[in-house]
C-alpha positions as CSV (number, residue, x, y, z in Angstrom):
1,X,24.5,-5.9,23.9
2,X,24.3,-7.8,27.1
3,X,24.3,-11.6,27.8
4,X,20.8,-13.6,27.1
5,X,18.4,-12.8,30.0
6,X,16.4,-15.4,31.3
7,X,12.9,-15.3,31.1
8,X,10.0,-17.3,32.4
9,X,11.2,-20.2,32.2
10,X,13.8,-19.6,29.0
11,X,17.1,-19.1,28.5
12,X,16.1,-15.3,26.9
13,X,13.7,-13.3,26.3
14,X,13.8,-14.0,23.0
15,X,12.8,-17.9,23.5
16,X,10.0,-16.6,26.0
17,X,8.4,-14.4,23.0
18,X,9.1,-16.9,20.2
19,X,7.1,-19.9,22.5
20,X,4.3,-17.6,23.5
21,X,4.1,-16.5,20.2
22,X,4.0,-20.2,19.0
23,X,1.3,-20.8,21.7
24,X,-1.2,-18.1,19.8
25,X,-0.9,-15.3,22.1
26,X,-0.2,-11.8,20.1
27,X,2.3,-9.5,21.0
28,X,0.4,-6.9,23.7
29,X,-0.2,-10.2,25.8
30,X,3.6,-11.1,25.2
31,X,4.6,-7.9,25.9
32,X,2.0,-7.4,29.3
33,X,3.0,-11.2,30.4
34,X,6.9,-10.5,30.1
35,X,6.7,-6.7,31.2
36,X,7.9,-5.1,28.5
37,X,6.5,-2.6,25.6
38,X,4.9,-4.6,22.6
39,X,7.5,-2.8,20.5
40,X,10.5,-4.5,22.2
41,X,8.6,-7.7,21.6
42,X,8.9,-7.2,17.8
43,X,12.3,-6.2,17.7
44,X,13.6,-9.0,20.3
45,X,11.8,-11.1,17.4
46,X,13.0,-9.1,14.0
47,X,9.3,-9.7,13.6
48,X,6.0,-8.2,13.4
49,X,2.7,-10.0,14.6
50,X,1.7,-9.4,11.3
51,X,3.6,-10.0,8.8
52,X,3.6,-8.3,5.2
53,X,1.2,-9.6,2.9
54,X,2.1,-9.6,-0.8
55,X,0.6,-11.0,-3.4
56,X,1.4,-13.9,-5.2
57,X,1.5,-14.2,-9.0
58,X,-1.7,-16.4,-9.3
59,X,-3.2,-14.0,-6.8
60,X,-2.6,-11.4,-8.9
61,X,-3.8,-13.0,-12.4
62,X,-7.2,-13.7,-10.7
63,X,-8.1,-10.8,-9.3
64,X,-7.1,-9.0,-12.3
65,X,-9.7,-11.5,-14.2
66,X,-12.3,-10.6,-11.6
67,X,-12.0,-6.7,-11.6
68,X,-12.3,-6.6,-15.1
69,X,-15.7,-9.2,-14.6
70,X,-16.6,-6.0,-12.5
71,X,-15.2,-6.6,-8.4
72,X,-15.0,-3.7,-6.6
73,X,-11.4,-2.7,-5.6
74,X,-13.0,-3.3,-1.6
75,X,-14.3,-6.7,-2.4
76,X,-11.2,-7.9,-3.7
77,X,-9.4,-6.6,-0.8
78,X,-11.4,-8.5,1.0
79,X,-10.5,-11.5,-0.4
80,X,-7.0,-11.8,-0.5
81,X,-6.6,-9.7,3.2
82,X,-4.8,-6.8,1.9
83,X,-6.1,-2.8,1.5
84,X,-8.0,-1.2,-1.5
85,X,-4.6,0.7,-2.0
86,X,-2.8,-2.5,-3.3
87,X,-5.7,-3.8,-5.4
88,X,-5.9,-0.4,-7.1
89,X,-1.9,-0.5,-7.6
90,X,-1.8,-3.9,-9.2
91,X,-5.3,-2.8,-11.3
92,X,-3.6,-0.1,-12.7
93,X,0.1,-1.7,-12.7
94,X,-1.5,-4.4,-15.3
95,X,-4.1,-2.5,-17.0
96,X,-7.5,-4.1,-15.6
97,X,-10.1,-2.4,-16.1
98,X,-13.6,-2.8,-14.8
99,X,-16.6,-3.0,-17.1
100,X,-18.6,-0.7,-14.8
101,X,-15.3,2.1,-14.4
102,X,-15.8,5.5,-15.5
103,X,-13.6,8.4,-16.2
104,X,-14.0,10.9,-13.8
105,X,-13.3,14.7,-14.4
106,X,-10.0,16.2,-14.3
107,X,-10.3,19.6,-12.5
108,X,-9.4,22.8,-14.8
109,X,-8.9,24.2,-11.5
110,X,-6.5,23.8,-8.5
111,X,-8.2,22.4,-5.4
112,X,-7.8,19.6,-3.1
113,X,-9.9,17.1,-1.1
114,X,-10.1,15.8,2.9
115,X,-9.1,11.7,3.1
116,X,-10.9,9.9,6.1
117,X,-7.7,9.7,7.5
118,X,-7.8,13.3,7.8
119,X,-4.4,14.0,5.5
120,X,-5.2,16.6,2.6
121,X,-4.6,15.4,-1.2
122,X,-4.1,18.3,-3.9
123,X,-5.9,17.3,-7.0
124,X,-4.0,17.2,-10.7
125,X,-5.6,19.3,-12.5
126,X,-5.8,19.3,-16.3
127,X,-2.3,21.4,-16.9
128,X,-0.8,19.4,-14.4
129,X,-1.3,15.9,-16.5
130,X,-0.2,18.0,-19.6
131,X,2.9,18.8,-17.8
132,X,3.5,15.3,-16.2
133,X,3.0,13.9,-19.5
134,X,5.3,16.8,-21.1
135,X,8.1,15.7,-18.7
136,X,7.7,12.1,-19.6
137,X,7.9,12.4,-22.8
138,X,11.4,14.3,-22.7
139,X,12.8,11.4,-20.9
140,X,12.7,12.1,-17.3
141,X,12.9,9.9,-14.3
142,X,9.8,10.0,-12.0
143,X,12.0,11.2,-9.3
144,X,13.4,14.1,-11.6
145,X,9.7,14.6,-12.6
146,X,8.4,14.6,-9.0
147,X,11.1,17.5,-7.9
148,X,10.3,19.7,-11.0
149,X,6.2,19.5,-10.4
150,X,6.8,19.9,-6.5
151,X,4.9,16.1,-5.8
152,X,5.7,12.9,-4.1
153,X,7.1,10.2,-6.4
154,X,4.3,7.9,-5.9
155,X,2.0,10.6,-6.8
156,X,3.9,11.0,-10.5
157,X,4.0,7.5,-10.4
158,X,0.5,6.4,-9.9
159,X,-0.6,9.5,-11.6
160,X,1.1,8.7,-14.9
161,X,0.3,5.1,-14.8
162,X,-3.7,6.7,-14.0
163,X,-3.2,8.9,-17.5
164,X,-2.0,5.6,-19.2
165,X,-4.8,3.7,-18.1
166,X,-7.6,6.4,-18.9
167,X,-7.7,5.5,-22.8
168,X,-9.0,2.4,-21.8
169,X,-11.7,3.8,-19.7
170,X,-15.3,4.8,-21.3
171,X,-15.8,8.4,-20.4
Protein backbone atom coordinates (compact mmCIF):
# COMPACT_ATOMS: atom_id res chain seq x y z
CA UNK A 1 0.00 0.00 0.00
CA UNK A 2 1.16 3.36 -1.11
CA UNK A 3 1.45 6.74 0.87
CA UNK A 4 -1.99 8.73 1.60
CA UNK A 5 -3.07 10.46 -1.63
CA UNK A 6 -4.41 13.70 -1.54
CA UNK A 7 -7.75 14.43 -2.44
CA UNK A 8 -9.80 17.50 -2.96
CA UNK A 9 -8.77 19.32 -0.58
CA UNK A 10 -7.64 16.28 2.10
CA UNK A 11 -4.84 14.75 3.05
CA UNK A 12 -6.44 11.19 1.45
CA UNK A 13 -8.87 9.92 -0.12
CA UNK A 14 -10.11 8.50 2.69
CA UNK A 15 -10.70 11.99 4.52
CA UNK A 16 -12.37 13.21 1.14
CA UNK A 17 -15.07 10.17 1.40
CA UNK A 18 -15.48 10.26 5.15
CA UNK A 19 -16.31 14.48 4.89
CA UNK A 20 -18.59 13.97 1.86
CA UNK A 21 -20.02 11.30 3.46
CA UNK A 22 -20.61 13.42 6.60
CA UNK A 23 -22.00 16.12 4.32
CA UNK A 24 -25.07 13.61 3.20
CA UNK A 25 -23.90 12.75 -0.18
CA UNK A 26 -24.10 8.75 -0.79
CA UNK A 27 -21.49 6.85 -2.13
CA UNK A 28 -22.24 6.92 -6.22
CA UNK A 29 -21.94 10.83 -5.83
CA UNK A 30 -18.63 10.19 -3.73
CA UNK A 31 -17.51 7.91 -5.95
CA UNK A 32 -18.49 10.16 -9.49
CA UNK A 33 -17.10 13.44 -7.55
CA UNK A 34 -13.72 11.72 -6.57
CA UNK A 35 -13.47 9.51 -9.80
CA UNK A 36 -13.47 6.39 -8.59
CA UNK A 37 -15.91 3.15 -8.57
CA UNK A 38 -18.51 3.30 -5.64
CA UNK A 39 -17.01 0.04 -4.61
CA UNK A 40 -13.57 1.56 -3.78
CA UNK A 41 -15.48 4.17 -1.81
CA UNK A 42 -16.67 1.50 0.64
CA UNK A 43 -13.59 -0.21 1.01
CA UNK A 44 -11.41 3.09 1.34
CA UNK A 45 -14.11 3.48 4.28
CA UNK A 46 -14.36 -0.39 5.70
CA UNK A 47 -17.93 0.77 5.31
CA UNK A 48 -21.11 0.42 3.52
CA UNK A 49 -23.60 3.30 2.84
CA UNK A 50 -25.82 1.21 4.45
CA UNK A 51 -25.09 -0.28 7.20
CA UNK A 52 -26.54 -3.68 8.65
CA UNK A 53 -29.62 -3.39 10.45
CA UNK A 54 -30.21 -5.77 13.33
CA UNK A 55 -32.62 -5.87 15.57
CA UNK A 56 -32.54 -4.92 18.98
CA UNK A 57 -33.93 -6.95 21.94
CA UNK A 58 -37.00 -4.63 22.61
CA UNK A 59 -37.42 -4.55 18.82
CA UNK A 60 -37.70 -7.96 18.86
CA UNK A 61 -40.17 -8.48 21.99
CA UNK A 62 -42.59 -6.02 20.21
CA UNK A 63 -42.91 -7.23 17.09
CA UNK A 64 -43.24 -10.61 18.44
CA UNK A 65 -46.28 -9.16 20.54
CA UNK A 66 -47.66 -7.65 17.39
CA UNK A 67 -47.51 -10.70 15.02
CA UNK A 68 -49.13 -12.72 17.32
CA UNK A 69 -52.01 -9.59 17.58
CA UNK A 70 -52.08 -10.57 13.74
CA UNK A 71 -49.18 -8.06 11.75
CA UNK A 72 -48.27 -9.33 8.60
CA UNK A 73 -44.64 -10.45 8.34
CA UNK A 74 -44.51 -7.17 5.45
CA UNK A 75 -45.97 -4.65 7.77
CA UNK A 76 -43.62 -5.33 10.41
CA UNK A 77 -40.84 -5.19 8.03
CA UNK A 78 -41.96 -2.08 7.34
CA UNK A 79 -41.66 -0.84 10.62
CA UNK A 80 -38.45 -1.54 11.87
CA UNK A 81 -36.63 -1.16 8.03
CA UNK A 82 -35.53 -4.56 7.60
CA UNK A 83 -36.94 -7.53 4.91
CA UNK A 84 -39.92 -10.02 5.50
CA UNK A 85 -36.99 -12.70 5.65
CA UNK A 86 -35.78 -11.48 9.05
CA UNK A 87 -39.30 -11.00 10.58
CA UNK A 88 -40.18 -14.49 9.49
CA UNK A 89 -36.70 -15.74 11.19
CA UNK A 90 -37.19 -14.13 14.46
CA UNK A 91 -41.27 -15.30 14.23
CA UNK A 92 -40.26 -18.59 14.00
CA UNK A 93 -36.82 -18.38 16.13
CA UNK A 94 -39.31 -17.34 19.16
CA UNK A 95 -42.34 -19.15 18.40
CA UNK A 96 -44.93 -16.16 17.45
CA UNK A 97 -47.53 -17.19 15.97
CA UNK A 98 -50.25 -15.19 14.26
CA UNK A 99 -53.94 -15.61 15.15
CA UNK A 100 -54.88 -15.48 11.49
CA UNK A 101 -51.75 -18.23 10.37
CA UNK A 102 -52.66 -21.38 8.78
CA UNK A 103 -50.90 -24.59 8.13
CA UNK A 104 -50.34 -24.97 4.67
CA UNK A 105 -50.00 -28.44 2.82
CA UNK A 106 -47.01 -30.41 2.80
CA UNK A 107 -46.59 -31.84 -0.79
CA UNK A 108 -46.68 -35.86 -0.90
CA UNK A 109 -44.91 -35.13 -4.01
CA UNK A 110 -41.60 -33.76 -5.15
CA UNK A 111 -41.92 -30.36 -6.94
CA UNK A 112 -40.61 -27.02 -6.71
CA UNK A 113 -41.74 -23.39 -7.11
CA UNK A 114 -40.32 -19.97 -9.12
CA UNK A 115 -39.27 -16.97 -6.44
CA UNK A 116 -39.72 -13.41 -7.90
CA UNK A 117 -36.23 -13.27 -7.82
CA UNK A 118 -36.28 -15.81 -10.37
CA UNK A 119 -34.06 -18.53 -8.15
CA UNK A 120 -35.96 -22.07 -8.02
CA UNK A 121 -36.87 -23.44 -4.41
CA UNK A 122 -37.42 -27.39 -4.18
CA UNK A 123 -40.32 -28.05 -1.86
CA UNK A 124 -40.09 -30.60 1.34
CA UNK A 125 -42.24 -32.91 0.85
CA UNK A 126 -43.98 -35.00 3.49
CA UNK A 127 -40.99 -37.89 3.56
CA UNK A 128 -38.56 -35.28 3.50
CA UNK A 129 -39.84 -33.71 7.07
CA UNK A 130 -40.10 -37.40 8.33
CA UNK A 131 -36.55 -37.81 7.43
CA UNK A 132 -35.33 -34.35 8.67
CA UNK A 133 -37.05 -35.06 11.75
CA UNK A 134 -35.54 -38.84 11.75
CA UNK A 135 -32.05 -37.32 11.58
CA UNK A 136 -32.76 -34.94 14.41
CA UNK A 137 -33.82 -37.12 16.48
CA UNK A 138 -30.59 -39.39 16.20
CA UNK A 139 -28.52 -36.49 17.30
CA UNK A 140 -27.17 -34.92 14.19
CA UNK A 141 -25.81 -31.49 13.61
CA UNK A 142 -27.81 -29.40 10.95
CA UNK A 143 -24.74 -29.35 8.88
CA UNK A 144 -24.36 -33.27 9.15
CA UNK A 145 -28.17 -33.24 8.40
CA UNK A 146 -27.98 -30.81 5.50
CA UNK A 147 -25.04 -33.12 3.65
CA UNK A 148 -27.10 -36.39 4.23
CA UNK A 149 -30.54 -34.80 2.68
CA UNK A 150 -28.51 -32.97 -0.17
CA UNK A 151 -29.93 -29.20 1.23
CA UNK A 152 -28.44 -25.95 2.31
CA UNK A 153 -28.11 -25.61 6.07
CA UNK A 154 -30.46 -22.77 6.37
CA UNK A 155 -32.88 -24.81 4.60
CA UNK A 156 -32.65 -27.75 7.50
CA UNK A 157 -32.44 -25.08 9.69
CA UNK A 158 -35.49 -23.03 9.08
CA UNK A 159 -37.15 -26.16 7.97
CA UNK A 160 -36.95 -27.84 11.32
CA UNK A 161 -37.60 -24.84 13.30
CA UNK A 162 -40.89 -24.50 10.53
CA UNK A 163 -41.86 -28.39 11.78
CA UNK A 164 -41.41 -27.23 15.44
CA UNK A 165 -43.53 -24.38 15.04
CA UNK A 166 -46.43 -26.16 13.09
CA UNK A 167 -48.02 -27.70 16.37
CA UNK A 168 -48.79 -24.47 17.28
CA UNK A 169 -50.47 -23.59 14.08
CA UNK A 170 -54.48 -24.32 13.46
CA UNK A 171 -54.59 -26.42 10.42
Amino acid sequence: MGAPKPCLGYPSRTAAIQALQAKGLDNRSIADRIGIRPSLVTALTGKSQKPYRKLTDDQIADLIERRERGWSYERLAQRYSVTPGAIHYQCLKHGAVSPKQRQRPVPTEPGQRQLSNGRVQRLFTVEDDRQLLDLERSGMSYQAIAREVGRAYTSVRIRLMTLALREDIPA
